[in-house]
N, C-alpha and C positions, 0 to 999 in steps of 0.2 A: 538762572539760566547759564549752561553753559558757554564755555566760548567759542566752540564748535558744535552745529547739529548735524551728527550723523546720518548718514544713508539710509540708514532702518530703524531712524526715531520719527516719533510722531508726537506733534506739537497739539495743543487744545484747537479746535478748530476757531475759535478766536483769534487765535496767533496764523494760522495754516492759511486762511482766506485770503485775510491780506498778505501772505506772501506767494501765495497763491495766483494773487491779484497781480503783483509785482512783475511777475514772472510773464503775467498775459501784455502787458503795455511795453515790458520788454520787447517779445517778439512781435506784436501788432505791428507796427508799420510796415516791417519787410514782407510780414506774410501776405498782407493783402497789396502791397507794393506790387508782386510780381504779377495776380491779374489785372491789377491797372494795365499794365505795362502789356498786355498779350494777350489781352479782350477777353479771359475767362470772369467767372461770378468771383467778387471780392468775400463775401459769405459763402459760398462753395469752399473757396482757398481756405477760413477759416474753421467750417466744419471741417474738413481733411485734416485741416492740423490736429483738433483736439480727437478726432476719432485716432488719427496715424499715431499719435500719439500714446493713446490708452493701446494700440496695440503692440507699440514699441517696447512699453512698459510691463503691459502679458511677458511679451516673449523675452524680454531680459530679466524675467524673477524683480521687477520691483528693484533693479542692482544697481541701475544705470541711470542718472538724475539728468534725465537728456529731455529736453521739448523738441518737438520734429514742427517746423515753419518748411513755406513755400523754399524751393533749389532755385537760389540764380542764374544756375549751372544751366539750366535751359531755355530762358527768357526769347533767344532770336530764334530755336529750332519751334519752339510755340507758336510766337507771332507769327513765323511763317505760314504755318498752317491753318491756325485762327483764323486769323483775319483772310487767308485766301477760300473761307466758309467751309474748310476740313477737321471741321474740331471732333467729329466722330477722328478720324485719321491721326490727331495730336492725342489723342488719347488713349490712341493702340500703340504709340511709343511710347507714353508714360508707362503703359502696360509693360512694355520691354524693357523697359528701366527698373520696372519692376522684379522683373523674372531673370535679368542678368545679377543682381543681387542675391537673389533665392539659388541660384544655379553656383553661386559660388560660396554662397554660405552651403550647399551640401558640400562640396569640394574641402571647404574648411572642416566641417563636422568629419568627413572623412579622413584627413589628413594630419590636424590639426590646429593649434595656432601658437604651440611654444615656439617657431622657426620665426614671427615677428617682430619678437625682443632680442631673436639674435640678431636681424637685420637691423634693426633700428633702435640702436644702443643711444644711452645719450647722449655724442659727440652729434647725432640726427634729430633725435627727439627735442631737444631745449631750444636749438634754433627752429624746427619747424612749428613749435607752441607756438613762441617766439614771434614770428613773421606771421599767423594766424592773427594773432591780435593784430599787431602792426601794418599789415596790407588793409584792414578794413577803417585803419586809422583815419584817412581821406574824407571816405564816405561820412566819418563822424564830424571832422572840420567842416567839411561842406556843410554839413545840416545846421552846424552851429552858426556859423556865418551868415545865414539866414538872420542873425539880431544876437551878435557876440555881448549884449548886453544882459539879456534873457538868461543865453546861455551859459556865461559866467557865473551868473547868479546860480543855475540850475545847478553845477558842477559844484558850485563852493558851498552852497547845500548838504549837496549828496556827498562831499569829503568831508565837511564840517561833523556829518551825525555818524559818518563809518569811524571816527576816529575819535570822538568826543563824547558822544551818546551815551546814555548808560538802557539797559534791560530791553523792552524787545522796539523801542527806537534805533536802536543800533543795528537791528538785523530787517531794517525797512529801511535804508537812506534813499533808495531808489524811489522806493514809492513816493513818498514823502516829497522828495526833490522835485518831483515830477508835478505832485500835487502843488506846489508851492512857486514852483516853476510858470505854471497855468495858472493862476490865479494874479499874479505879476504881471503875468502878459494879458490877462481877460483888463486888468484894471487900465492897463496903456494901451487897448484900446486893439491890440493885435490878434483877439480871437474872434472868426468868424462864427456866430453863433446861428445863422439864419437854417444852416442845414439840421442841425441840432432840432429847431425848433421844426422843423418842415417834419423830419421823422416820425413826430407823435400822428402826421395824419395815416399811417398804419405805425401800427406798434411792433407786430409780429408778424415775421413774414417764416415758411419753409424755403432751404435752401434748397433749388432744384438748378442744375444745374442745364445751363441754356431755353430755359422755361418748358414750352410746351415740345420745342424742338428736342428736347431730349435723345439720346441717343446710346447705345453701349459703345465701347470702344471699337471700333475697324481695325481690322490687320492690312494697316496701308504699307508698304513697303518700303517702300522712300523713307516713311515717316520714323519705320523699326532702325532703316540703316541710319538713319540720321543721327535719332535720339539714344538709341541704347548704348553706344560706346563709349556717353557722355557718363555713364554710372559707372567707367572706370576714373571718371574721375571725381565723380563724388563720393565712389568708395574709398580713396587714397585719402582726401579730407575728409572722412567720417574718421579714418583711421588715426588722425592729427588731431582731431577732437577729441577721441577716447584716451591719447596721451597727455592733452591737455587736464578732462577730468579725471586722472590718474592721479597727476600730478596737483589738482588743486585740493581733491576729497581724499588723497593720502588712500587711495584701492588702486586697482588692477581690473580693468574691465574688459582688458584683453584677455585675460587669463581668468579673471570669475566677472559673469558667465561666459566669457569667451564671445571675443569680435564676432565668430560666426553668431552668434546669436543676436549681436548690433543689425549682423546686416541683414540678416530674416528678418528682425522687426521692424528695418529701416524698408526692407526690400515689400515686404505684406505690406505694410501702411502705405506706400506708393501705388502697387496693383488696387488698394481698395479706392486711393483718391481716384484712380480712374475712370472707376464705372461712377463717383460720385461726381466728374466733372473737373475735380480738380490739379492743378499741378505736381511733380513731382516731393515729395518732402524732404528734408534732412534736417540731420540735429545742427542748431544753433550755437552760435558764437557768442548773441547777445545775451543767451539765458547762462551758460557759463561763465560769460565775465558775471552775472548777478549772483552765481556762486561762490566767485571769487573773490567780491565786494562784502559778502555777507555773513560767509562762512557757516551756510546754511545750507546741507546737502541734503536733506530728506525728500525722497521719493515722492512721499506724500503730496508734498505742497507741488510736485510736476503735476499728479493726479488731477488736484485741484487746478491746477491751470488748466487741465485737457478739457475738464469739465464745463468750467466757465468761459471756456472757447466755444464751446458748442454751443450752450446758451446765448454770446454774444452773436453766434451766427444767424440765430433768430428774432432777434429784440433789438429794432431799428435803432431806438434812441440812444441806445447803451453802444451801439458799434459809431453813432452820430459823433457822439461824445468822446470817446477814445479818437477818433479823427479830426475832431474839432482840436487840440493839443498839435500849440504850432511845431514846427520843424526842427525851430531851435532851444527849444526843451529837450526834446528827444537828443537833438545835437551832444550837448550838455553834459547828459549821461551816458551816452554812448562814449564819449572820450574816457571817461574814468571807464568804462566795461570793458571796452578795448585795449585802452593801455593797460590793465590790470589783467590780463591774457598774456601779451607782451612779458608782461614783468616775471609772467608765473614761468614762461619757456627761460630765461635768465637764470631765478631760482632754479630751474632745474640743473641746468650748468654746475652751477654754486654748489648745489648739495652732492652730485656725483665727481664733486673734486675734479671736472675734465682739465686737463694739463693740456694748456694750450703754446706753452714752449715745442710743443708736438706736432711739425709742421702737417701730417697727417689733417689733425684736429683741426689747425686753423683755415687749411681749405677747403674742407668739408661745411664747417662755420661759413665762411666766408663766400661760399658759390649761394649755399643757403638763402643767405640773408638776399644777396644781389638779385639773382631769380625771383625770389618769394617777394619782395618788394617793387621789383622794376618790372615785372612781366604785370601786364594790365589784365591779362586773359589765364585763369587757371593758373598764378603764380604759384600757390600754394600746392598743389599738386604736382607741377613741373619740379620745382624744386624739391618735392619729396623724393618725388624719384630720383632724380640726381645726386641729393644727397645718400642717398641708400646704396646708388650704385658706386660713389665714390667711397663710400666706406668700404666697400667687398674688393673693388678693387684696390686702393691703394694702400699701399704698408707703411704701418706708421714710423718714424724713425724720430725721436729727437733731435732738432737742429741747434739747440744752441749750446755753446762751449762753454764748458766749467775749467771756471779758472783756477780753481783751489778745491782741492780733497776734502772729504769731511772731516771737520774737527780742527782742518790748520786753515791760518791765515795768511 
């Protein structure tokens, strides 16, 4: 085996499954995290993912090794309407979330999208990888703190077999850690297993979202102006994520098949969770650090995760079991996923040689990181912006004094 799997290789399905696998315990907790959180169906949230998903994957040629999970990005405009018994009405702004996507991927397919790597050169790009990882850094100490004992173990696992492993253990640490992780914890006595078992009394349920109340999406008003201007800014972070897997899979997914094709696929796979009940989608953070950890970019094994998404949305015990995996497992691995994002926006620094004696540069850097880190709410977006406009605007100029000529001393 290689020491990278490319974009458009395809593994024995022996190998593919469980990485497959890997990829779904990856995004599980957040995805179904966000109907917790805003009273939609937690199996709704997960069929949406693997449908939005497979359709992401149509409409990028199979190019783009991206899982589409639950948007956090809309958690309070949700709730709101959820729980005030508007969820026909929450659902015709996920709709608009949708179609403000769609409406500017024509704009892009019109236009273009070579003018994005003039804006966002890599003195922008490496610190916004960069803080992508590192702002979700938190979320992943919280989890682990949940039982730093667990979760050490879970992490010195998953670094132990990325770095020491030989043949295809080395391109599963995640799973693995995760697997070993829970088993550690089942033995000390820290897994709840009574839900697990409650599950086999129905085995298989269809996800219908809101049961019999069912409903198609409403064009609430409120709910359009609320919701849809929030997809500028989870188009800015889609846009930070396609630099991230640029940057880890060594392609350009700006330019083949071109971000407007991200955002149609990102933008279609939102309009369709709609009428299915569920949340808004976008591509992940935690499935690209598992890229990043693995060095395993095939397409395929996303497929395989969209698939066995949809299946887990139907088979009680199998969604029991993924939830039954305490928090700080999951902690565990998310610190190596995250900081391994982090590190890839550095290497990008590193590799376009940016001269940071270049007071331009180091402000740009520097607003970056501050914003992207310290803002609680859409850092990573604010900060994109910021940094893009400060690169248009300011001229760079070297500040520091040379004190001796080339060649003399």
């Amino acid at each position: 085996m290689s020491t990278e799997v490319q974009i458009h290789e395809k593994l024995p399905l022996a190998q593919a499954i469980p990485l497959g696998l890997q990829h779904v315990f990856a995004m599980f907790g957040a995805t179904v995290l966000v109907p917790f959180l805003t009273g939609l169906s937690p199996s709704v949230a997960l069929l949406s993912s693997g449908i939005g998903t497979i359709i992401f994957l149509l409409l990028t040629k199979s190019q783009v090794p991206a899982y589409l999970g639950s948007s956090f990005a809309y958690i309070a405009a949700l709730t709101t309407f959820v729980q005030s018994n508007n969820t026909a009405g929450a659902m015709g702004g996920v709709l608009a979330v949708g179609l403000v996507y769609i409406i500017l991927y024509l704009l892009m397919a019109a236009f273009g999208t070579r003018w994005i790597h003039t804006i966002v050169p890599p003195i922008v790009a490496g610190p916004v990888v960069a803080i992508i990882g590192l702002s979700l850094t938190p979320v992943a100490v919280d989890m682990a703190s949940a039982n730093w004992y667990i979760a050490s173990f879970t992490l010195a696992v998953a670094a132990f077999l990325s770095v020491y492993a030989k043949g295809f253990l080395k391109i599963i640490p995640i799973l693995v850690a995760i697997v070993a992780g829970y088993i550690v914890a089942t033995v000390m006595g820290l897994v709840d297993l009574k839900p697990f078992y409650a599950s086999f009394s129905q085995l298989f349920v269809f996800p219908v979202a809101m049961g019999s109340d069912f409903q198609l999406p409403s064009l609430d008003k409120m709910a359009i102006l609320v919701m849809a201007p929030l997809a500028l800014v989870t188009i800015i972070e889609d846009l930070g994520h396609m630099i991230v897997l640029g940057n880890i899979t060594h392609s350009d997914p700006i330019k083949k098949p071109g971000f407007h094709r991200v955002l149609l696929g990102n933008g279609l796979a939102t309009a369709v969770a709609s009428f299915l009940g569920g949340p808004p989608v976008t591509t992940y953070g935690e499935n690209i650090g598992v890229l990043a950890v693995t060095k395993v970019y095939s397409t395929f094994n996303i497929w395989i995760a969209a698939i066995l998404a949809i299946i887990f949305s139907m088979i009680n015990p199998l969604q029991a079991a993924i939830m039954s995996i305490p928090i700080s497992v999951m902690g565990g691995v998310t610190i190596l996923l995250f900081g391994m994002i982090g590190a890839a926006g550095l290497r990008t620094l590193i590799e376009a040689k940016v001269d940071f004696s270049d007071t331009k540069n180091l402000i740009i850097a520097s607003v970056i990181f501050a914003l992207g880190i310290g803002l609680k709410e859409h850092g990573v977006a604010w900060a994109t912006i910021v940094g893009i406009t400060l690169n248009l605007v300011l001229q760079g100029q070297s500040q520091h004094i040379k004190t001796s000529s080339p060649g003399k001393k």
